[in-house]
VMD Tcl script that draws the C-alpha trace (Angstrom):
set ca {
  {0.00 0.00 0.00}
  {2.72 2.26 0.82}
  {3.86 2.13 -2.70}
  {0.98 2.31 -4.24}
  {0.42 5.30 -2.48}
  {4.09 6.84 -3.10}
  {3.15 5.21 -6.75}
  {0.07 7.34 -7.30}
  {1.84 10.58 -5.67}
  {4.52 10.72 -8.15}
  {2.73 10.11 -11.00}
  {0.50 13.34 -9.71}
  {3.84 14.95 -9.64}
  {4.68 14.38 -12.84}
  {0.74 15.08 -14.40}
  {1.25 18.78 -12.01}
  {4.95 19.20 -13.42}
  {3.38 18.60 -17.29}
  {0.47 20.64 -17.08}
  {2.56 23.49 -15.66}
  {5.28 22.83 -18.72}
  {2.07 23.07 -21.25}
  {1.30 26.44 -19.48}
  {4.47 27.86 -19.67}
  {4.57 26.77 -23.33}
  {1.39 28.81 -24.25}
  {2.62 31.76 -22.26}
  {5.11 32.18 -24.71}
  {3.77 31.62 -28.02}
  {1.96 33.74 -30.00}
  {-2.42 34.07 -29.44}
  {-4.42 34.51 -31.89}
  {-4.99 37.79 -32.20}
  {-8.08 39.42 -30.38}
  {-9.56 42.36 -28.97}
  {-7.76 43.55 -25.19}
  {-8.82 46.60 -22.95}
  {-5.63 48.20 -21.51}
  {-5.40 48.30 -18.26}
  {-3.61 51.92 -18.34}
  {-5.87 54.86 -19.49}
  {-5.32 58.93 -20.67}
  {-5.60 60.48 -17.52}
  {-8.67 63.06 -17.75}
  {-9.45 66.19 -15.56}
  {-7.31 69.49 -15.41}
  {-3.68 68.44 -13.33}
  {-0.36 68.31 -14.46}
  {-0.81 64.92 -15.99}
  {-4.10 65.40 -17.78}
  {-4.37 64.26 -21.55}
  {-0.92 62.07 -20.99}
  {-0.75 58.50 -20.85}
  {2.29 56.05 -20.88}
  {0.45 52.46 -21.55}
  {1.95 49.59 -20.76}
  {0.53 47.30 -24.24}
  {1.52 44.05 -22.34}
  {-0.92 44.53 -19.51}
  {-4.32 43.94 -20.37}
  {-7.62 43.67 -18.39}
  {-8.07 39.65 -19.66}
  {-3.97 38.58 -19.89}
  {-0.36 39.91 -20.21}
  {0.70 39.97 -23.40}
  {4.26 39.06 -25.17}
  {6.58 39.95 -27.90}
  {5.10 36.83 -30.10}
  {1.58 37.96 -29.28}
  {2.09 41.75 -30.55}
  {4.24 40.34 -33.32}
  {0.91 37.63 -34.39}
  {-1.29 41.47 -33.98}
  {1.36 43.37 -36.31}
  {1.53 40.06 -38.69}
  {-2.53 40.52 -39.08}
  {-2.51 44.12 -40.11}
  {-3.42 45.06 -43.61}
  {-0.16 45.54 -44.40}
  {1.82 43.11 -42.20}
  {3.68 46.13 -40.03}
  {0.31 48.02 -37.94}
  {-0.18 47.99 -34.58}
  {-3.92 49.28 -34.05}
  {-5.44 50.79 -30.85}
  {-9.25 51.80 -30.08}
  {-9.60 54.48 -27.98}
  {-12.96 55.70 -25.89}
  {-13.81 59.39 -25.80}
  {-15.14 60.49 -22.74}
  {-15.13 63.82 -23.00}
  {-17.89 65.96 -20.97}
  {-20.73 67.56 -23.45}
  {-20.25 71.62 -23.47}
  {-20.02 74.11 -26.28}
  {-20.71 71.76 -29.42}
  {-20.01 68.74 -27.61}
  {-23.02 66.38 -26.90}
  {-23.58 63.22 -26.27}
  {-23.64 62.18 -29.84}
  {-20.61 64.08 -30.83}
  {-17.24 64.48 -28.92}
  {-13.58 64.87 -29.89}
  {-9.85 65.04 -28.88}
  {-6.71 66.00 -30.59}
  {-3.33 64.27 -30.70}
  {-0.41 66.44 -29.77}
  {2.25 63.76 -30.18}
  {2.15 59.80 -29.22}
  {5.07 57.26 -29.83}
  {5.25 53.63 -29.20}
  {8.60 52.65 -27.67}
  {9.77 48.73 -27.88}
  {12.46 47.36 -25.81}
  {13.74 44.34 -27.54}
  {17.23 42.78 -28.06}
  {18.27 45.24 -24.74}
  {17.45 48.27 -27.07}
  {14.72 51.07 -27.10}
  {13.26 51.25 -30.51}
  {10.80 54.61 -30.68}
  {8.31 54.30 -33.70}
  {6.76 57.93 -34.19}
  {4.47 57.00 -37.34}
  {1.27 57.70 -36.27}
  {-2.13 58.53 -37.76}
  {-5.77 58.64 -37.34}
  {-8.87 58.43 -39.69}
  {-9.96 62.00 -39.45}
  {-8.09 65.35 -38.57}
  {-8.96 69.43 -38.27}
  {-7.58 72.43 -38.17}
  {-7.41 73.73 -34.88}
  {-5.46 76.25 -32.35}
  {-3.11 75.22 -29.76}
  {-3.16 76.67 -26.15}
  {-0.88 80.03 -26.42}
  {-1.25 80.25 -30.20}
  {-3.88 81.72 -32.27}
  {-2.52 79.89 -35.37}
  {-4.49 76.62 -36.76}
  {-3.18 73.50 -38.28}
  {-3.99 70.50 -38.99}
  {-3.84 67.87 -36.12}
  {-5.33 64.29 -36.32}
  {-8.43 63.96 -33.94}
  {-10.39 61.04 -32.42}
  {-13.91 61.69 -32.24}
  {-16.68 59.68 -30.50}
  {-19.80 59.83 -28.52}
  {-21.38 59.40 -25.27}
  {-21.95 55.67 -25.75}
  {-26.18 56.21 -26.10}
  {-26.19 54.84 -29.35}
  {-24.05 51.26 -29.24}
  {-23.42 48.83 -31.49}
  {-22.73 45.45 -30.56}
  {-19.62 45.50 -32.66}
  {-18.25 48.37 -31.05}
  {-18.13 46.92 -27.34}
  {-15.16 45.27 -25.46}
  {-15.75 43.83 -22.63}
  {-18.42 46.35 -21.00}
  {-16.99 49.32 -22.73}
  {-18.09 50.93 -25.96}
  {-15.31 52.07 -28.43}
  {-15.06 55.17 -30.98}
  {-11.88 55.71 -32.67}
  {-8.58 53.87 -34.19}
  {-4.94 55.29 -33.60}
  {-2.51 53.44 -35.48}
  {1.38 53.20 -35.23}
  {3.80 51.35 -38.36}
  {5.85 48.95 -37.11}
  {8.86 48.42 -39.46}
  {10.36 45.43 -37.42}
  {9.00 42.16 -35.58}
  {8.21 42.80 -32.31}
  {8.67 38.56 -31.44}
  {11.80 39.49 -29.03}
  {9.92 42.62 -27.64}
  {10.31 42.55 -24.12}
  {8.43 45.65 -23.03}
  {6.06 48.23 -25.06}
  {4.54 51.55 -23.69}
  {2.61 53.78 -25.50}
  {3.42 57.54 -24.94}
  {1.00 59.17 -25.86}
  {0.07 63.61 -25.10}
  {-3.37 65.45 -25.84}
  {-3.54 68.74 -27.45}
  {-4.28 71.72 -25.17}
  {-6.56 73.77 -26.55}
  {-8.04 77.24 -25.10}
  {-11.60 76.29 -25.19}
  {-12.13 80.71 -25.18}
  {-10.70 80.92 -29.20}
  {-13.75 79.42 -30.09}
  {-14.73 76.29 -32.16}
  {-13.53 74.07 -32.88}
  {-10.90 74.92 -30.22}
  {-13.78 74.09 -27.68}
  {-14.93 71.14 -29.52}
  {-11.51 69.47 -28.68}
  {-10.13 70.35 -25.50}
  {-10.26 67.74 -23.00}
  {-12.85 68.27 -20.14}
  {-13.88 64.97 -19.03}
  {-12.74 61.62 -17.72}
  {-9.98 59.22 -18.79}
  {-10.03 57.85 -22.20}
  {-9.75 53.85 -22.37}
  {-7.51 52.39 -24.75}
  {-7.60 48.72 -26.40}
  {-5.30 46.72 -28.92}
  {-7.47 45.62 -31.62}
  {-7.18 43.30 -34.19}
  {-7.44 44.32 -38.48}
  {-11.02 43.17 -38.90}
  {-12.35 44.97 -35.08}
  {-10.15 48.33 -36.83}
  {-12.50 47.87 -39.70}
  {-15.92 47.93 -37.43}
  {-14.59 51.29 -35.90}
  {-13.63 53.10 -38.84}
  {-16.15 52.64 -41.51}
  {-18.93 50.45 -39.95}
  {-19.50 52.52 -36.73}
  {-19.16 55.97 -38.14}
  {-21.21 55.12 -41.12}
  {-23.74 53.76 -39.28}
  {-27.40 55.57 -39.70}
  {-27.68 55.41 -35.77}
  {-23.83 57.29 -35.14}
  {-23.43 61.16 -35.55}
  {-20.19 61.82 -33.86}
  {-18.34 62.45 -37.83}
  {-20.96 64.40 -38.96}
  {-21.62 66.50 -36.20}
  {-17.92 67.31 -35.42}
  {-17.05 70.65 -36.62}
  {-14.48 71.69 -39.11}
  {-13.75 67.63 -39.08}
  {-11.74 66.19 -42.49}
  {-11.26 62.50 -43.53}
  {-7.16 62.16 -42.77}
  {-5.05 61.22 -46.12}
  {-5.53 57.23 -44.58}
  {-9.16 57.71 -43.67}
  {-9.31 58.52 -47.18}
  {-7.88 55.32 -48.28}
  {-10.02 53.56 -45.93}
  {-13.10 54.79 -47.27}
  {-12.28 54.22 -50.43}
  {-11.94 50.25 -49.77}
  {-14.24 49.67 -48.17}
  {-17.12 51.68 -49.81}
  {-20.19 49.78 -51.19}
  {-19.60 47.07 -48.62}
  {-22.43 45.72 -46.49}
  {-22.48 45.53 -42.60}
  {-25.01 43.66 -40.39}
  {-25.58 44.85 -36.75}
  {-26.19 42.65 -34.81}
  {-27.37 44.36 -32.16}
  {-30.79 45.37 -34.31}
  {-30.16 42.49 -37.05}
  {-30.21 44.75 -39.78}
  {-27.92 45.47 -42.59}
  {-26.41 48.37 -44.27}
  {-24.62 49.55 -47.25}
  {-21.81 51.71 -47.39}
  {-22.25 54.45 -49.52}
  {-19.95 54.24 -52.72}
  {-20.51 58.24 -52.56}
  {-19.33 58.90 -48.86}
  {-16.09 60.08 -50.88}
  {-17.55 63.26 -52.16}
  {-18.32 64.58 -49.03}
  {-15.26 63.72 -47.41}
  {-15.24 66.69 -45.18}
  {-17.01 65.47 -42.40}
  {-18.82 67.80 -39.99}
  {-18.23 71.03 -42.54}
  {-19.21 71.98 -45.47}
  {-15.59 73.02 -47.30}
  {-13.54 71.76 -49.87}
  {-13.31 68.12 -50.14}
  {-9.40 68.54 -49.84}
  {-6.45 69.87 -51.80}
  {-7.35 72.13 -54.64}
  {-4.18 72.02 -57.25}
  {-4.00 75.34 -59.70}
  {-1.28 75.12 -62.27}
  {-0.22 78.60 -63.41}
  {1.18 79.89 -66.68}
  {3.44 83.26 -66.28}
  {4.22 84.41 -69.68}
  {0.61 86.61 -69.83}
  {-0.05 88.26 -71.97}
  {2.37 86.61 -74.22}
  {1.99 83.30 -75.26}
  {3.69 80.77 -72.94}
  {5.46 77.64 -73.84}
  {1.72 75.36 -72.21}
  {3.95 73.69 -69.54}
  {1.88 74.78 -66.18}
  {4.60 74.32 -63.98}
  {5.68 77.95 -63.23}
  {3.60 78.16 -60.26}
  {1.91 75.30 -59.17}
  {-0.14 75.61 -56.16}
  {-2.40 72.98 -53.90}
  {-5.10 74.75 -51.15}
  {-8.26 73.78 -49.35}
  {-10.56 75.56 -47.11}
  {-12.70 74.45 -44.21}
  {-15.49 76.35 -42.81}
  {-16.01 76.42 -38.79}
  {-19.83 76.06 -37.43}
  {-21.51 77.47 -34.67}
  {-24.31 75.38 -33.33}
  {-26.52 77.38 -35.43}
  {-25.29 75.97 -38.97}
  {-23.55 79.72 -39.40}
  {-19.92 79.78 -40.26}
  {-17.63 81.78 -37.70}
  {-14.64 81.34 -39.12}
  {-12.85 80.07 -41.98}
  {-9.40 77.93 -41.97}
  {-7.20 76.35 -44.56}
  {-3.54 75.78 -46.04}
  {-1.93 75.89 -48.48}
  {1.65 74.13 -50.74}
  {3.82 76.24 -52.86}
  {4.06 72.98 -54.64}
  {6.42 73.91 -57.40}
  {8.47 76.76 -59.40}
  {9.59 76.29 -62.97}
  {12.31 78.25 -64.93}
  {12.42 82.05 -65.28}
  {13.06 85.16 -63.21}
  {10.02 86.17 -63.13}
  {8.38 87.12 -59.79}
  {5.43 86.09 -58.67}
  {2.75 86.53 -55.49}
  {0.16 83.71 -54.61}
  {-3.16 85.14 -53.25}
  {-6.79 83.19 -52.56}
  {-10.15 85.51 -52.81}
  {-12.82 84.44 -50.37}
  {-16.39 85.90 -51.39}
  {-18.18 87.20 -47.92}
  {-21.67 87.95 -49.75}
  {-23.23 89.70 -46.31}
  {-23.51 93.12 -45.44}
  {-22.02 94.83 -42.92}
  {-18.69 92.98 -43.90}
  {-15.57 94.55 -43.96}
  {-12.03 94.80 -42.59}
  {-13.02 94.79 -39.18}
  {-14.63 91.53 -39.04}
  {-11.81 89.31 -39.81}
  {-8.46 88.57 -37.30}
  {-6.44 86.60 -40.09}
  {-3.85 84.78 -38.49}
  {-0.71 82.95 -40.55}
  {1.82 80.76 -39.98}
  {4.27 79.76 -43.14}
  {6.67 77.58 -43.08}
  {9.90 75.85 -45.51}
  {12.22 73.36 -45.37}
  {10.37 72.39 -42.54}
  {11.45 75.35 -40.26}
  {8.74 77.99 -39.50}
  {9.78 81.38 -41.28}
  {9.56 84.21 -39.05}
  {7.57 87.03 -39.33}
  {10.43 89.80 -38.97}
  {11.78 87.88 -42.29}
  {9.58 90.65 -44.45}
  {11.16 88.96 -47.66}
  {9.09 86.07 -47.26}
  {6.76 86.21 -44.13}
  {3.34 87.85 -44.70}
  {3.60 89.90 -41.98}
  {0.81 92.88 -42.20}
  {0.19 91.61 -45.66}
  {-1.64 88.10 -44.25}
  {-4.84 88.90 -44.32}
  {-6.67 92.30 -46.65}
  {-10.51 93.12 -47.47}
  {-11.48 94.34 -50.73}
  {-14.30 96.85 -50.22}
  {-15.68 95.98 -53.66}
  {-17.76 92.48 -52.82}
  {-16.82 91.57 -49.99}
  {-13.86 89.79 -50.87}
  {-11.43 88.17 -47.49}
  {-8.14 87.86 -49.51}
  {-5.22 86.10 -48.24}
  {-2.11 86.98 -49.27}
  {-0.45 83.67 -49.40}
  {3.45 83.51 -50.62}
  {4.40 86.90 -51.58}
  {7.27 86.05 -53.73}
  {7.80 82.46 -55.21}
  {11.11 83.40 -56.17}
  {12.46 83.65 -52.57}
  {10.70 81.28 -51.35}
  {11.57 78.45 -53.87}
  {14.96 79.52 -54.72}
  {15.75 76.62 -56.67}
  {13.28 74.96 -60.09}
  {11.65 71.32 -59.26}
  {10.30 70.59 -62.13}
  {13.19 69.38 -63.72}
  {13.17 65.46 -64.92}
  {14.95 64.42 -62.23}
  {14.19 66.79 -59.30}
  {12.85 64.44 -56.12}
  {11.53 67.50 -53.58}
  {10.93 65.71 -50.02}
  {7.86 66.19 -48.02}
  {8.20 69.32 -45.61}
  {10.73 70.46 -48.66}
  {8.10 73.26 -49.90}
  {6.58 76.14 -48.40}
  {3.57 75.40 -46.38}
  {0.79 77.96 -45.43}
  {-1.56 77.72 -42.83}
  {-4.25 80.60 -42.14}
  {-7.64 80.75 -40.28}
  {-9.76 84.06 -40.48}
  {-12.25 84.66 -37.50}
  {-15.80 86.64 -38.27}
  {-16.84 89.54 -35.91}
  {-20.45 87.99 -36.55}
  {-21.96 84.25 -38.09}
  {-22.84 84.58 -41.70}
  {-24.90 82.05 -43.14}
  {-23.23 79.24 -45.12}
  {-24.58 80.24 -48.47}
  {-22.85 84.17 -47.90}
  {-19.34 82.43 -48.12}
  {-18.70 82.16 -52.25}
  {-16.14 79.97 -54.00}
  {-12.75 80.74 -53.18}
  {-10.28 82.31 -56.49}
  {-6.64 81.62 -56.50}
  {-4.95 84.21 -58.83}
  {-0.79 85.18 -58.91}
  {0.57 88.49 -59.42}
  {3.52 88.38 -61.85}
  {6.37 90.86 -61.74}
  {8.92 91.52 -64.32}
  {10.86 93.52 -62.81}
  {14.01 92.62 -60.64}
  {13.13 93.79 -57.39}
  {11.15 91.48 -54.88}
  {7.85 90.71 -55.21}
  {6.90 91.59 -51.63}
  {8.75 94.92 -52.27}
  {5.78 95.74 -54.78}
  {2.49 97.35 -53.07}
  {-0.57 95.62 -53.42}
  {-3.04 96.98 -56.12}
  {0.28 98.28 -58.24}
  {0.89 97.17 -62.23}
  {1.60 93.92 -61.49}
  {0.00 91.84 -63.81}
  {-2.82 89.49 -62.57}
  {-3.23 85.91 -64.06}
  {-6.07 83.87 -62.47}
  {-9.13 80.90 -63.64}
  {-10.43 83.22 -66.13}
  {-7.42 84.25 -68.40}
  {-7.38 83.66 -71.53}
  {-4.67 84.03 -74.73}
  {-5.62 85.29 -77.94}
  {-6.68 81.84 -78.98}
  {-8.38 81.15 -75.99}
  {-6.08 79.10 -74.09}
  {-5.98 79.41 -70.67}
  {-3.19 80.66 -68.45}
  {-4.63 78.83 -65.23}
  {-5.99 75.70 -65.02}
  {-7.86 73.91 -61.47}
  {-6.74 70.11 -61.96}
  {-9.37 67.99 -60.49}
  {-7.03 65.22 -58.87}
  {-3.09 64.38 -57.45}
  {-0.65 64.47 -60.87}
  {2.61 64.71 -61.71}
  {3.94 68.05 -62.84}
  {4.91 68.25 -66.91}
  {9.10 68.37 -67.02}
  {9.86 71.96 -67.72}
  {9.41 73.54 -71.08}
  {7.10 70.19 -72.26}
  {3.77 70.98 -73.75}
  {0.86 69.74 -71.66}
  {-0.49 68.03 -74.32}
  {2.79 66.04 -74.34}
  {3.11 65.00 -70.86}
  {-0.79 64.51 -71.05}
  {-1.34 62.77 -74.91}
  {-5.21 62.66 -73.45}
  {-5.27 66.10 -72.64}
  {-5.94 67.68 -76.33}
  {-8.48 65.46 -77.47}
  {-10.41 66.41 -73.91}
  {-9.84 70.35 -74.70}
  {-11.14 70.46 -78.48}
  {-13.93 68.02 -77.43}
  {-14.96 70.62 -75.09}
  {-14.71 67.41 -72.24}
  {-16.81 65.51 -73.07}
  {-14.39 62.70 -73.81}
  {-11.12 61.61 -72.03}
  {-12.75 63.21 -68.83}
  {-9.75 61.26 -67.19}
  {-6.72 62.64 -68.66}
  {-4.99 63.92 -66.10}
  {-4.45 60.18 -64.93}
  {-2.57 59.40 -67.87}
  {1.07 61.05 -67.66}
  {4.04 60.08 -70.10}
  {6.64 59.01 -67.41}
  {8.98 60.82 -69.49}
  {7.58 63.78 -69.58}
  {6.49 64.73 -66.35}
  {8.49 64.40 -63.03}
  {9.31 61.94 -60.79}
  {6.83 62.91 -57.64}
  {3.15 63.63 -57.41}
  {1.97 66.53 -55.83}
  {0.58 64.24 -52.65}
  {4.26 63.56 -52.10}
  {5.20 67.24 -50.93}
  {1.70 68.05 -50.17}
  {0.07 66.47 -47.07}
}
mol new
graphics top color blue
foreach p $ca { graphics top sphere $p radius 0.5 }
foreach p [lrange $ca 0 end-1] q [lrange $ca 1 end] { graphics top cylinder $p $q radius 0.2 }
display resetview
């Protein structure tokens, strides 16, 4: 009996000793990728620490992850390098915030790896929508990417994890396997915004609790950007002021449009619309994104029909009280490219104000221009815009900003030479956001005109006065055989190679001018390689 009983003990030893072998073996290899709430938020509230977070990605509210089981999440990305996140809004409803619509910016966020005994930091981040907003201490807008959400009051099944209900993705690339990762922590800072500047400064400060974060697998990503947003029941995109699809939520859109989704919370099904793309400014009623104008310079004279001497890409977005009115008015714009010649030139954009009672005191323009990816200051009167940001045209109405006042100085150098590769952040970027004294309604604000000055002469453009001899070249000029001088292109292209006909670098392009286009509607997709240069305009432009 005695060893029987020492028998049966030892083989329970070595059943326990298995079984905890198994377990340590499915610690360490890779899960199949799910959804898991972090167990580290965004702090909320007003301290020191409030819109910061550093999560810890191994620790979730179900498990602790590992290297293999981030590496198995980045392996079932779309493109086999994304780690994606869900985060919850919980922002309190003031101002334009309600429960159905709430939003944060993102000031900065990182993800740092430790692997291998080294601290990788990846910085490529992005979100499906952004807007142009103010920081605290600045009364400049640009463009930051935003998370928007609601209260929760109108959930989806699809949305939930675990008991809490989801809005918005933030993504990171991750250009190496994370398998040996030992440790990952998302940094991660809010944007403080002075919720006094207005909206949509007051639409996205943050004013509530903590936001919840979860790691989220490709097909869960897919629920909370197009299915949730889209849904008829959701109203946090379209409600959001001054709120754009970002250059990926754009993508994302576009692949997944037409698709169906069931909820399965109601058992219904809906289609996306194929047509969600045309009104990809989301909460606002502006441009649907860049607008490129390719200039001629050689007016009145006929030119050599390149349009690369001032190239030029610029949208607008309009800024909603709660009323529908538009208070203010935002945008940027690229000095894209400069061809050859020593001509001057000055960039301006005409915004119609049909109301009465406008005039030069109703707008504060502010501006902020940069190049070469260093902000240009404003005591640089050769190229900033100094008093010269913002004028009013008495006649109509007319908000003009004066944009780059001489292309010359600010592009020193061509690009639109064959083999000229300009870098993002390489071109001189505007940003500018006029505030109204007083709402107008949405139908007073007319279609914006982009026009250049040209300048002959060898001094500086922005040594000329406005309103001078300079000539004036915008949509509407025409040569003596009608050609134009200007020309809106309706999509991202490639620049023609200096001195190269249009109709060369485009063989589509003639057949779609003399059939007054009606045919070969499309020709500005179809560039000779050879012709044109080596970048699009989306690659400097973004």
């Amino acid at each position: 009996m005695k060893l029987l009983r020492y028998s049966t003990k030892f083989i329970a030893t070595v059943v326990t000793m298995a079984g905890l072998a198994v377990g340590w073996t499915v610690l360490h290899a890779a899960l199949t990728p799910a959804s898991y709430q972090l167990t580290d938020v965004i702090t909320g509230g007003s301290g020191t620490g409030a819109g910061k977070g550093a999560i810890n990605v191994f620790k979730t509210k179900q498990l602790t992850l590992s290297g293999p089981d981030l590496e198995a999440f980045r392996a079932d990305s779309a493109d086999g390098k994304t780690l994606s996140f869900v985060v919850d809004v919980n922002e309190n409803a003031s101002g334009l915030e309600t429960s159905r619509a709430m939003g944060i910016a993102i000031k900065s966020a990182k993800l740092q790896v430790v692997q291998s005994g080294a601290s990788i930091d990846y910085t490529h981040f992005w979100t499906e929508t952004q807007a142009l907003i103010a920081e605290r201490g600045s009364t400049e807008r640009r463009l930051w990417y935003t998370l928007l959400g609601d209260a929760g009051s109108n959930e989806i099944t699809g949305r939930k994890i675990g008991t809490t209900v989801y809005d918005s993705t933030l993504k990171f690339e991750v250009t190496q396997p994370l398998t040996a990762a030992t440790k990952a922590t998302l940094v991660i800072e809010l944007l403080t915004t002075d919720a006094n500047f207005g909206e949509p400064e007051n639409f996205f400060d943050y004013s509530g609790g903590f936001e919840d974060l979860a790691l989220i697998t490709k097909e869960k990503s897919k629920v909370f950007d197009v299915y949730v947003p889209y849904h008829p029941a959701v109203g946090f995109r379209t409600e959001s002021p001054g709120s754009t699809l970002s250059t990926e939520g754009t993508s994302t859109l576009t692949a997944a449009a037409g698709e169906t989704y069931t909820d399965t919370a109601t058992a219904t099904t809906y289609t996306i619309p194929s047509d969600l793309l045309s009104n990809a400014i989301l909460g606002d009623l502006g441009a649907a994104g860049y607008q490129i104008v390719a200039f001629e310079d050689r007016y009145p004279d006929t030119g050599d029909y390149d349009f690369n001497d001032v190239v030029v890409a610029h949208r607008l977005l309009n800024t909603l009280d709660s009323a529908g009115n538009v208070v203010a008015i935002s945008g940027d714009a690229y000095l894209v490219a400069r061809g050859a010649g020593g001509y001057n030139h000055r960039w301006s954009l005409d915004i119609p104000i049909n109301q009465a009672g406008v005039n030069a005191g109703a707008f504060i323009c502010n501006v902020r221009l940069q190049a070469d990816g260093a902000e240009i200051a404003n005591s640089d009167t050769t190229k900033s815009n100094d008093s010269l940001a913002c004028v009013v045209e008495n006649v109509g109405q007319v908000a003009r900003i004066v944009g780059f006042r001489d292309t010359r100085l600010m592009l020193p150098s061509m690009n639109t030479n064959a083999g000229e590769q300009p870098g993002l952040g390489s071109v001189p970027h505007l940003n500018f956001s006029i505030a109204l004294s007083a709402p107008v309604p949405v139908s007073a604000v007319g279609v914006a005109s982009p026009w250049i000055e040209i300048s002959r002469a060898q001094s500086p453009m922005s040594a000329i006065p406005l309103g001078t001899s300079a000539l004036q070249v915008g949509l509407s000029s025409r040569d003596p055989q009608n050609k134009p001088y200007a020309m809106l292109i309706p999509s991202d292209w490639r620049v023609p190679v200096e001195g190269t006909d249009i109709g060369l670098a485009y063989p589509n392009f003639p057949s779609f001018v003399t059939s007054g286009g009606s045919t070969n509607a499309n020709w500005y997709q179809l560039a000779d390689a050879k012709k044109t240069v080596n970048w699009r305009v989306k690659d400097v432009a973004q």
